[in-house]
C-alpha positions as CSV (number, residue, x, y, z in Angstrom):
1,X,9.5,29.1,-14.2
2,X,6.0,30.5,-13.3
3,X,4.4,27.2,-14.6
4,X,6.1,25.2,-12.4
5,X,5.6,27.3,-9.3
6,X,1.8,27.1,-10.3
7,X,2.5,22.9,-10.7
8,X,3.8,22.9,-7.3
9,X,1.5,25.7,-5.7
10,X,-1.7,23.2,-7.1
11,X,-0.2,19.8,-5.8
12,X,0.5,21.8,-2.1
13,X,-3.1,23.1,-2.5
14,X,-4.7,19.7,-3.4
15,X,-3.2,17.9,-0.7
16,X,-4.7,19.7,1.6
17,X,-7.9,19.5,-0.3
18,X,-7.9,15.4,-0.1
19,X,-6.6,15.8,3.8
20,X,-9.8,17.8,4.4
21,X,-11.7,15.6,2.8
22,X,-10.5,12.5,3.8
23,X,-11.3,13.4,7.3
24,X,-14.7,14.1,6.6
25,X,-15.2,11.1,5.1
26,X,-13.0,9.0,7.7
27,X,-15.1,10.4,10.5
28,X,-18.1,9.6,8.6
29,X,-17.5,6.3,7.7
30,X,-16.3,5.1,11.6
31,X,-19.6,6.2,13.0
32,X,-21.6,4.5,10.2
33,X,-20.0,1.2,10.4
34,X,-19.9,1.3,14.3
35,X,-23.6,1.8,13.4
36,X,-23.6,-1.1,11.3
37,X,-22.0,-3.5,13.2
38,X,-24.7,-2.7,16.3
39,X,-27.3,-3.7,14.0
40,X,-26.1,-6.5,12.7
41,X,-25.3,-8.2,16.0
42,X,-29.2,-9.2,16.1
43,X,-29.2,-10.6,12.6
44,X,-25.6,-12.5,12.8
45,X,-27.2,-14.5,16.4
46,X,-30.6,-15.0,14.8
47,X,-28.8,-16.6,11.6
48,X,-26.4,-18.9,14.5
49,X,-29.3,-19.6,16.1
50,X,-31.5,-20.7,13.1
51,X,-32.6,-24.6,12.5
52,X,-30.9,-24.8,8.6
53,X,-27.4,-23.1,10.4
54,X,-28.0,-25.4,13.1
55,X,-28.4,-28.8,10.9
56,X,-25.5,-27.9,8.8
57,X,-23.5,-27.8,11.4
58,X,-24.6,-31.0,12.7
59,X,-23.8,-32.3,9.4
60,X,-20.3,-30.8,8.8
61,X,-19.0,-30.4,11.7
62,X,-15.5,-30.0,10.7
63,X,-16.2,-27.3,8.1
64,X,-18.4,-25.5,9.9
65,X,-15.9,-25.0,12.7
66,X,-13.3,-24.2,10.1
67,X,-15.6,-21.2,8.8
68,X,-17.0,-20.4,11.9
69,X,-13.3,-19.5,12.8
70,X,-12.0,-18.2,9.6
71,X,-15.0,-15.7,10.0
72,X,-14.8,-14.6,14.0
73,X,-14.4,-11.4,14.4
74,X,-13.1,-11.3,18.2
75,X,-9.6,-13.4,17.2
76,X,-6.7,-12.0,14.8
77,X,-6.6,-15.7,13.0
78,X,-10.4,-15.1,12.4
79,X,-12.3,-12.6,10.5
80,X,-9.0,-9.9,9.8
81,X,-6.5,-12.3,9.1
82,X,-9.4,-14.0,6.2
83,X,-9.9,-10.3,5.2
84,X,-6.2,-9.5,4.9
85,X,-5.7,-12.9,2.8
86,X,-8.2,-11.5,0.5
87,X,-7.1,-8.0,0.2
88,X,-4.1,-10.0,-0.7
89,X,-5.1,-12.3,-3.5
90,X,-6.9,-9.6,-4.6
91,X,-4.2,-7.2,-5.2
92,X,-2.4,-10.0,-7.2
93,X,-4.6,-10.4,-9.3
94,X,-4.6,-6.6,-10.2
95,X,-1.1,-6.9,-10.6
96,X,-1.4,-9.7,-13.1
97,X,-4.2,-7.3,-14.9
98,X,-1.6,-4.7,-15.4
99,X,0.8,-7.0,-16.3
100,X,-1.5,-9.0,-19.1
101,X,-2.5,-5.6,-20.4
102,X,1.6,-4.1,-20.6
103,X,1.9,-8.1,-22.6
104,X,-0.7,-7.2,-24.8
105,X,1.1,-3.6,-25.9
106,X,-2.6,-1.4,-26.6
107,X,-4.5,0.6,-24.6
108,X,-2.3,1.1,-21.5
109,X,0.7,1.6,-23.8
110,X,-1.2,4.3,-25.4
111,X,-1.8,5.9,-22.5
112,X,1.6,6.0,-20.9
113,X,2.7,7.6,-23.7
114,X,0.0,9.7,-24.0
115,X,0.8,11.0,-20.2
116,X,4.4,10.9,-20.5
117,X,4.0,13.2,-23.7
118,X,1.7,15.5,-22.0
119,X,4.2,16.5,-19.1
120,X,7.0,17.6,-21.4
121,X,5.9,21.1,-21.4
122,X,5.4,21.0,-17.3
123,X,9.4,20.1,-16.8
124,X,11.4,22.8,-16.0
125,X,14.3,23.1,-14.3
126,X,13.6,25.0,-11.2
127,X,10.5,22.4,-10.7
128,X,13.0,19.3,-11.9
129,X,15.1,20.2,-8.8
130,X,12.2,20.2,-6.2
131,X,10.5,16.7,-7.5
132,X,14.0,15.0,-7.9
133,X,14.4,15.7,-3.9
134,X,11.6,14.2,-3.7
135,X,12.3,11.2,-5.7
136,X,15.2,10.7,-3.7
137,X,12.8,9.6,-0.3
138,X,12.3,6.6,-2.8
139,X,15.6,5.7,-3.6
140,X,17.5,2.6,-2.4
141,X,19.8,3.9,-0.4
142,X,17.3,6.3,1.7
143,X,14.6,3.5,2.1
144,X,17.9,1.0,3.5
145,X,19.0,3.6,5.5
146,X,15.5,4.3,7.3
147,X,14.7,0.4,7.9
148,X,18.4,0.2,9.4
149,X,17.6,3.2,12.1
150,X,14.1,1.5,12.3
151,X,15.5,-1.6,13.3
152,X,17.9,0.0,15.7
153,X,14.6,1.2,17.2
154,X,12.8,-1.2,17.5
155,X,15.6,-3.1,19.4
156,X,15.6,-0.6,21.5
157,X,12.1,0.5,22.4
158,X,11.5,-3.7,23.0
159,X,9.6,-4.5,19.9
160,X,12.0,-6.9,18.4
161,X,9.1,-9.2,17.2
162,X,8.6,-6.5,14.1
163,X,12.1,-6.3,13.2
164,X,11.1,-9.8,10.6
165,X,8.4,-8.2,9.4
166,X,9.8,-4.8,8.3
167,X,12.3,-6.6,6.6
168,X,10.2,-9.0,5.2
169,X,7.7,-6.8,3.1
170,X,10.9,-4.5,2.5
171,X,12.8,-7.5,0.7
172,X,10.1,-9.5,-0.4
173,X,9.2,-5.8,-2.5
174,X,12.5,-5.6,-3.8
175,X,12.7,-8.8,-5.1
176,X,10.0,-9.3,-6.8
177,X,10.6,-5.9,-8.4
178,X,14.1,-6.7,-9.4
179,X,13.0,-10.0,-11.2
180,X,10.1,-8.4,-12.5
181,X,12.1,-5.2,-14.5
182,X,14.6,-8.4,-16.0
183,X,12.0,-10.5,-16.5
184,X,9.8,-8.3,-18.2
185,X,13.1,-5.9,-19.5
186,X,10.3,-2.6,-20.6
187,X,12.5,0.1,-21.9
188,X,12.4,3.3,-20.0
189,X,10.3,6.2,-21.7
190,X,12.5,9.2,-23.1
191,X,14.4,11.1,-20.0
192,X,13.3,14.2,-19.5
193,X,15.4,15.3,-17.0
194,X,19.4,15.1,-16.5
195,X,18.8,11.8,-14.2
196,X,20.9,8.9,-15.0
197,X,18.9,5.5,-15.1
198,X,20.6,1.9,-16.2
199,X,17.5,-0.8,-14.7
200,X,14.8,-1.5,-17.1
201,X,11.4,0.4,-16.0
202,X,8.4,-2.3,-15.1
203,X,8.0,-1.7,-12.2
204,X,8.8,1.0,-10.6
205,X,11.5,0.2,-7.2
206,X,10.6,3.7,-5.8
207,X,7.2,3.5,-5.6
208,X,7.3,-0.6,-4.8
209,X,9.8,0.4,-2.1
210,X,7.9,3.3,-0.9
211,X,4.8,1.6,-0.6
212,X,6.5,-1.2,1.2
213,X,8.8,0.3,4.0
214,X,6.6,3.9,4.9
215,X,3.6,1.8,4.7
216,X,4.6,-0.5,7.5
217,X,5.7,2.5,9.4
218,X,2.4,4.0,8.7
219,X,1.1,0.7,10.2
220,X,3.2,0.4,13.1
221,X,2.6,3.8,14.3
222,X,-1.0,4.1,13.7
223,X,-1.5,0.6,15.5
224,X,-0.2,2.0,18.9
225,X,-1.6,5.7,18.1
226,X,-4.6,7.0,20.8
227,X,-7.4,8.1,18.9
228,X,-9.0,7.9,15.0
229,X,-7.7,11.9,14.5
230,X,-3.9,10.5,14.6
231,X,-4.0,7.5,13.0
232,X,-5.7,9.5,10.3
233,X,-3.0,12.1,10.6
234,X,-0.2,9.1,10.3
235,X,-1.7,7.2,7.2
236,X,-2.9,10.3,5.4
237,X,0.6,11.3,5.3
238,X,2.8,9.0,4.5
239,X,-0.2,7.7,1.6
240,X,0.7,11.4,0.6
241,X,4.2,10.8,0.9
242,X,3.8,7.3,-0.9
243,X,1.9,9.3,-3.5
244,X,4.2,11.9,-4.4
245,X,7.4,9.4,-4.6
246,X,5.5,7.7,-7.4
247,X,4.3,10.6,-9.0
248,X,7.7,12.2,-9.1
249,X,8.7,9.0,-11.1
250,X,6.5,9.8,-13.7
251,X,7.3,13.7,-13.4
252,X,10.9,13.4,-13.9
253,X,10.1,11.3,-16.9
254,X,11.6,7.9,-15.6
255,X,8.8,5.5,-15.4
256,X,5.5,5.7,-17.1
257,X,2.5,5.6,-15.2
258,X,2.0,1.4,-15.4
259,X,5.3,0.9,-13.7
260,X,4.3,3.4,-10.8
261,X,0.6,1.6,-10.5
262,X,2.1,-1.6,-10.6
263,X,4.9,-0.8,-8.1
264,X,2.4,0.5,-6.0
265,X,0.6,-2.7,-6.1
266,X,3.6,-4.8,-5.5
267,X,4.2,-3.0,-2.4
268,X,0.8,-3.0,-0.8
269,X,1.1,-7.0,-1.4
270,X,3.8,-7.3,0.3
271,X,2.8,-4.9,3.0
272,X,-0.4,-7.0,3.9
273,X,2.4,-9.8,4.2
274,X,4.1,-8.2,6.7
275,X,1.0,-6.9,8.8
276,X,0.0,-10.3,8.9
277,X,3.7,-11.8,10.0
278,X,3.2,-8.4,12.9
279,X,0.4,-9.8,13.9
280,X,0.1,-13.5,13.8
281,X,2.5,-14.0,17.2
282,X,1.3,-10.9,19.1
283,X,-2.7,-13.0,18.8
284,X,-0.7,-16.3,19.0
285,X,-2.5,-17.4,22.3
286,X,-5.6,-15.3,22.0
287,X,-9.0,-16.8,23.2
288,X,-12.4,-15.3,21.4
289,X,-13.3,-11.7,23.3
């Protein structure tokens, strides 16, 4: 009992650790790239304006417009979109890291095991009870539940364009988890808690769902929110909230710590997806500012 109320007493305490410093070093890092990007203004017109730039373009035209506009930082389709394309490929291919290395059976089975093994003597009942009501934010039924009311919202408030979109990154998620645990069929590790389980466990649906629907409500409140302190305040949480629905996975002794990584993974994919369906027709008619 009291090593559980310590377990718990830590996580609070650490949480509010990483807020603190998370601000610090959100604050930080806004002034020095708002610093950055005033210093590279010269550089960026001296490089447009120089005779090799110059003759290339005169020679390619056509791909020099196309990168000139993939790479424009004052339109949506330009220099974000290009960066969230990227972010995207490269969270696939971490995904199909995990998923090479779970093939191969070595190290990374080693070490769920290893962690899964190591948490036996932290799971106790009174703890169990806490972290399984917290599991529960993650679960099917509560994540369908909060897109419905969302949606209702939405239609509401006016903002019917990111009804698609929430729905998009929510079921694109789940599907690709659901064909990934029968695809893959990983056996779940030993339970250690009175939780009743049928799926196979790679990857995790909690944390892919998780990751997927709070994350684009992270997004869609933090888009419209005033000033850096509340966006902060809205992505710091529900990456906290995010965090401990995963985690609890592992806890409870449902999913090893792959299947939580990879669900993560699965969800921020499909989370840039969606940003980038929010997006697209809100900039559909932008001209360069």
């Amino acid at each position: 009992m009291e090593e559980s109320l310590y377990l718990l007493a830590g996580l609070a305490a650490l949480l509010l650790l990483l807020w603190r410093l998370a601000w610090f070093l959100t604050r930080h890092a806004n002034g020095a790239a708002r610093a950055v990007a005033r210093r590279a203004a010269p550089l960026v017109a001296w490089l447009r304006g120089h005779r090799r730039v110059a003759a290339l373009a005169e020679r390619y035209p056509r791909l020099h417009r196309h990168v000139a506009a993939r790479l424009d930082p004052g339109r949506f389709r330009g220099l974000p979109l290009t960066l969230l394309v990227l972010g995207a490929a490269y969270v696939a291919a971490l995904i199909g890291g995990l998923i090479e290395e779970l093939l191969e059976r070595g190290e990374l089975q080693r070490f769920d095991t290893a962690v899964h093994e190591y948490l036996e003597p932290w799971r106790e009942p009174a703890a169990i009870t806490v972290v399984a009501w917290v599991t529960d934010l993650g679960a099917s039924q509560a994540l369908v539940a909060t897109g419905l009311v969302c949606t209702a919202l939405f239609a509401v408030w006016g903002r019917r364009r990111l009804i698609l979109p929430l729905w998009t990154t929510f079921l694109g998620a789940q599907a690709f988890t659901w064909t990934g645990k029968y695809f893959f069929d990983r056996p779940r590790p030993e339970f250690a808690a009175d939780i009743m389980v049928l799926s196979p466990s790679f990857p995790s649906g909690h944390a892919t769902g998780a990751m997927a629907l709070y994350g684009f409500l992270a997004y869609v409140i933090a888009r419209d929110a005033g000033s850096l302190r509340r966006r902060f305040e809205v992505i710091y949480w529900c990456a906290a909230l995010v965090a401990l629905v995963g985690l609890s996975r592992v806890y409870l002794g449902v999913h090893y710590p792959s299947d939580v990584a990879t669900g993560w993974l699965v969800g921020g994919f499909w989370l840039l997806v969606g940003t980038a369906i929010a997006e697209y027709p809100e900039h559909a008619g932008e001209r360069r500012h």
